[in-house]
DRENDO-1510 file (C-alpha; in Angstrom, 1 decimal, always signed):
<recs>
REC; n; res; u; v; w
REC; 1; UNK; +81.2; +97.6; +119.3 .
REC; 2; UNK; +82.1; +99.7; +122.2 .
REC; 3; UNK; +82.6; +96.2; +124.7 .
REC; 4; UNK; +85.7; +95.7; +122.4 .
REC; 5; UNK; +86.9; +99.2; +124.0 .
REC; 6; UNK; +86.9; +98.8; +127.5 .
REC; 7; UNK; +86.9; +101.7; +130.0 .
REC; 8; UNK; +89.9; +101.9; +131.9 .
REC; 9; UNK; +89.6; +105.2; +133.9 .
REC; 10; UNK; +91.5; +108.1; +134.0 .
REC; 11; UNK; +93.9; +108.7; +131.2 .
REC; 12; UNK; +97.3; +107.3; +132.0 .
REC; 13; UNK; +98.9; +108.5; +129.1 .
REC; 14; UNK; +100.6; +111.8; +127.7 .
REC; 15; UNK; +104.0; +113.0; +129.7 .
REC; 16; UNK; +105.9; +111.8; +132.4 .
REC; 17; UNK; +105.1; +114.5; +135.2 .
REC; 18; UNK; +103.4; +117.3; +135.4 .
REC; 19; UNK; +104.9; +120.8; +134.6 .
REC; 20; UNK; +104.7; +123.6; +137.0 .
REC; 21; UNK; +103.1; +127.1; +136.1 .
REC; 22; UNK; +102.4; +128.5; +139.9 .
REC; 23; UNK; +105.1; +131.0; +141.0 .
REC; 24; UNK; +104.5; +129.7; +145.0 .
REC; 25; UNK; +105.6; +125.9; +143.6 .
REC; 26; UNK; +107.9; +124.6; +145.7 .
REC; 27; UNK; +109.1; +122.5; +142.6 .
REC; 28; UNK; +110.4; +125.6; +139.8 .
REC; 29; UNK; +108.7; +126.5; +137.0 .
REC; 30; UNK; +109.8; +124.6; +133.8 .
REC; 31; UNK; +110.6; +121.6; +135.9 .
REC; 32; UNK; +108.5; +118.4; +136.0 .
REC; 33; UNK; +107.2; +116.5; +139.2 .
REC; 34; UNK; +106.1; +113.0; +139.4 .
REC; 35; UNK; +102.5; +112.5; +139.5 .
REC; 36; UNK; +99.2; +113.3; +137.7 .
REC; 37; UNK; +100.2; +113.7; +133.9 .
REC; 38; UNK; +97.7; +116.6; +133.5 .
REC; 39; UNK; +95.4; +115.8; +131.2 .
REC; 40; UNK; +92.4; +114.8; +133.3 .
REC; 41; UNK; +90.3; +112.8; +130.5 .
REC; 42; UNK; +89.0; +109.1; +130.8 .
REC; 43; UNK; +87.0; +106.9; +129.0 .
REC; 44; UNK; +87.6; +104.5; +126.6 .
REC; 45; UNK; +90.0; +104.2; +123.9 .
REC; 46; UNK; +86.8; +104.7; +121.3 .
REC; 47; UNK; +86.9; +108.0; +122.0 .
REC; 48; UNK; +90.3; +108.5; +119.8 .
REC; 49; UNK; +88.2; +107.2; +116.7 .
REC; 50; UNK; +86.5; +109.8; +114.0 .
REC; 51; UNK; +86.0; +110.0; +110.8 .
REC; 52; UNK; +85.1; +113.1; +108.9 .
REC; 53; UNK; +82.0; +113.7; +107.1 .
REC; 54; UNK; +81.9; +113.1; +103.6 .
REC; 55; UNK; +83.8; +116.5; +102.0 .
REC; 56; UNK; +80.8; +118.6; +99.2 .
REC; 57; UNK; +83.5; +117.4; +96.5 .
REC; 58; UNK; +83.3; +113.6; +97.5 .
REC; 59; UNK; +79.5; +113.7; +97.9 .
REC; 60; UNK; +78.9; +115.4; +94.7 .
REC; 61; UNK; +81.2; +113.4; +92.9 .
REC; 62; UNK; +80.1; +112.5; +89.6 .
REC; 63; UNK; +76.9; +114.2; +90.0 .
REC; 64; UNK; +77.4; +117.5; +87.6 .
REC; 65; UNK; +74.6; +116.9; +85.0 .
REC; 66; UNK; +72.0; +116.1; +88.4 .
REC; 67; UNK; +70.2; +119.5; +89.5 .
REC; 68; UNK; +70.6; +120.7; +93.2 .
REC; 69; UNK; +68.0; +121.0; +95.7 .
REC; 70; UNK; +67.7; +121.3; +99.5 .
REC; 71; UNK; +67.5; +118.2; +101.2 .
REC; 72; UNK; +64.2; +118.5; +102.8 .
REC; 73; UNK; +63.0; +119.7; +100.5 .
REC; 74; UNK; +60.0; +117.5; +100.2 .
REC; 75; UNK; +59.7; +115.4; +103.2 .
REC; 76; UNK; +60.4; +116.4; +106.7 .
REC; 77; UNK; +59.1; +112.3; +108.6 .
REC; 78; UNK; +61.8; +110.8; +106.7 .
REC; 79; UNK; +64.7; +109.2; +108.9 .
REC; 80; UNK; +67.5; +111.4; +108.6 .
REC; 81; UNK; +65.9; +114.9; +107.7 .
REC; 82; UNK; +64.0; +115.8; +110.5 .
REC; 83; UNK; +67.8; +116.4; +112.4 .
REC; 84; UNK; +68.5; +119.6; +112.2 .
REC; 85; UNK; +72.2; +118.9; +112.0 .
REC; 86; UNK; +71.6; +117.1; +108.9 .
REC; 87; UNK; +69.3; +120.1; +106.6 .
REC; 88; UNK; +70.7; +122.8; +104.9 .
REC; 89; UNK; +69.1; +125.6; +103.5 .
REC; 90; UNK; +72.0; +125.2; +101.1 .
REC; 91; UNK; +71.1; +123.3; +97.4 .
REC; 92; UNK; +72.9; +120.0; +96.9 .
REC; 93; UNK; +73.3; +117.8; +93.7 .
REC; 94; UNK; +73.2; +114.9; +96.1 .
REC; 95; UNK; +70.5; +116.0; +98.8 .
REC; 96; UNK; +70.6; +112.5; +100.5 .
REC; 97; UNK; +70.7; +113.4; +104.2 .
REC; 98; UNK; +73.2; +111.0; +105.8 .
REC; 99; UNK; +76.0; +110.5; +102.9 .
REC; 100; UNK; +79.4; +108.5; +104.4 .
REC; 101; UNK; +82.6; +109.2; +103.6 .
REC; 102; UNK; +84.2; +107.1; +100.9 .
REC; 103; UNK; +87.3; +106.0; +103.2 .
REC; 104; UNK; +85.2; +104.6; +106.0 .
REC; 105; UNK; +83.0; +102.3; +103.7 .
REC; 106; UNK; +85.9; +101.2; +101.9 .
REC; 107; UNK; +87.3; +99.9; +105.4 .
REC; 108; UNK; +84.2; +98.4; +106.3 .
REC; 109; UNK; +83.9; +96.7; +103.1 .
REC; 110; UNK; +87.2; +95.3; +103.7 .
REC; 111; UNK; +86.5; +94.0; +107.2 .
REC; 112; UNK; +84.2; +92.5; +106.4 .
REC; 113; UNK; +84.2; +91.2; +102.4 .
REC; 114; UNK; +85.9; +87.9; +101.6 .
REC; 115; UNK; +88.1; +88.2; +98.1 .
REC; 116; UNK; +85.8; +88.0; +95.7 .
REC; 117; UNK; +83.3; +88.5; +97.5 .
REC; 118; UNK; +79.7; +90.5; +97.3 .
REC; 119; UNK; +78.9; +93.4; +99.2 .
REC; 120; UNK; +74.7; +93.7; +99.9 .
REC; 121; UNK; +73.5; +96.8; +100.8 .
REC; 122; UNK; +69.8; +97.2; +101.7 .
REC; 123; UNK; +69.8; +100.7; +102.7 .
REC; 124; UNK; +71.5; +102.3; +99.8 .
REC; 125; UNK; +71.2; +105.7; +100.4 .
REC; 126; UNK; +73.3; +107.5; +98.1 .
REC; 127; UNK; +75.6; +104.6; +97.3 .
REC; 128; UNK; +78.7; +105.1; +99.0 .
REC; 129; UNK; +78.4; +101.4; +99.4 .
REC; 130; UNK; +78.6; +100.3; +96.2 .
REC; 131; UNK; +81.3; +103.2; +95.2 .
REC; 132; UNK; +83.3; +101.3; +98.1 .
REC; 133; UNK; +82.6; +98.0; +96.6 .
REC; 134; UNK; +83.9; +98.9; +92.8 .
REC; 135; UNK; +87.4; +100.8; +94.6 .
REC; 136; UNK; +87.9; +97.6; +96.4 .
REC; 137; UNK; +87.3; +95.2; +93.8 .
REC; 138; UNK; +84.4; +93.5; +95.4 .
REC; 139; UNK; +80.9; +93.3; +93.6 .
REC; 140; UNK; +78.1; +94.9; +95.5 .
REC; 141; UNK; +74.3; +94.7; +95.2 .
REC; 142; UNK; +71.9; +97.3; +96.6 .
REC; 143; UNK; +68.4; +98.4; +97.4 .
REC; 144; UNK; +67.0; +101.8; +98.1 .
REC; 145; UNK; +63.3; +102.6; +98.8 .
REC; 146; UNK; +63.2; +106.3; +97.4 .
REC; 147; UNK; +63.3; +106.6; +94.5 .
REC; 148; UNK; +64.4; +110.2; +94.3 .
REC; 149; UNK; +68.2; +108.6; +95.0 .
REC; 150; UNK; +68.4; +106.5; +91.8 .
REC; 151; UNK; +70.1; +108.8; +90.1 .
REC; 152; UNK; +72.4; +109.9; +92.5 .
REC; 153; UNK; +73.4; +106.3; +93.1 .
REC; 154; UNK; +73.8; +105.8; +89.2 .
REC; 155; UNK; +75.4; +108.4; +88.6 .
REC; 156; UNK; +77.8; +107.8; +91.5 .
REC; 157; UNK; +78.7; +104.6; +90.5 .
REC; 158; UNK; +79.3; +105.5; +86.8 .
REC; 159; UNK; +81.7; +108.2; +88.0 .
REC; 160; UNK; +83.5; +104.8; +90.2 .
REC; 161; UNK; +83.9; +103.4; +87.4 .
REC; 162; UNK; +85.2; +105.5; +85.0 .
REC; 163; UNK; +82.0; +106.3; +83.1 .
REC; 164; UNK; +81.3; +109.4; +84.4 .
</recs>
């Protein structure tokens, strides 16, 4: 994905100029001089583009009968866990340990679902897929090999549609 942002250097954007601050400038301070625009970044364009993790209210969203436990609880070689970044010592209703936002999987669900379309998903996770699929109308299908997320992802989707 990162060929369709090519690297094109040092920054070229931001003002026109670059504001003097030293007291022995022979331009004076508060003015602006052709050149350099200051900012001294480069890379690609991609490095513009975030998107937040999922926010402890959208994660746990529909989850409120579902008890909470750590995340690693139980299994420390399973992809995800072993990344410190991604345990808490906090308990979670939805312990899963790499939940997406909402707003990103409903964009990639766009780009990439015809109208009427069917969304697959054979990582499921905690099902921000399919709660994706049912905001934007699409179906969705799923699969997920732990079973210990079943419940999340039900109760998840019941919640996306209303039932919850």
């Amino acid at each position: 994905m990162l060929e369709l942002f090519p690297d094109l250097g040092r920054s070229q954007g931001g003002r026109i100029g670059k504001k003097s601050q030293s007291a022995v400038s022979i331009v004076p301070a508060g003015r602006y001089k052709a050149g350099d625009p200051g900012y001294g970044d480069s890379g690609s364009a991609a490095r513009f583009f975030y998107c937040a993790k999922a926010s402890a209210s959208e994660r746990n969203l529909g989850l409120d009968d579902l008890p909470s436990r750590r995340q690693d609880e139980d299994d420390h070689e399973r992809a995800g866990t072993t990344n410190p970044r991604n345990r808490s010592q906090k308990p979670r209703r939805n312990h899963h340990p790499t939940v997406k936002p909402v707003a990103l999987m409903r964009h990639l669900v766009r780009l990439v679902t015809p109208r009427g379309g069917t969304v697959l998903d054979p990582f499921l996770g905690s099902g921000t897929t399919a709660v994706a699929a049912i905001h934007e109308g699409v179906g969705w299908a799923g699969c997920e090999a732990n079973e210990e997320y079943a419940e999340i992802i039900e109760a998840r989707v019941a919640a996306a549609m209303g039932r919850a």
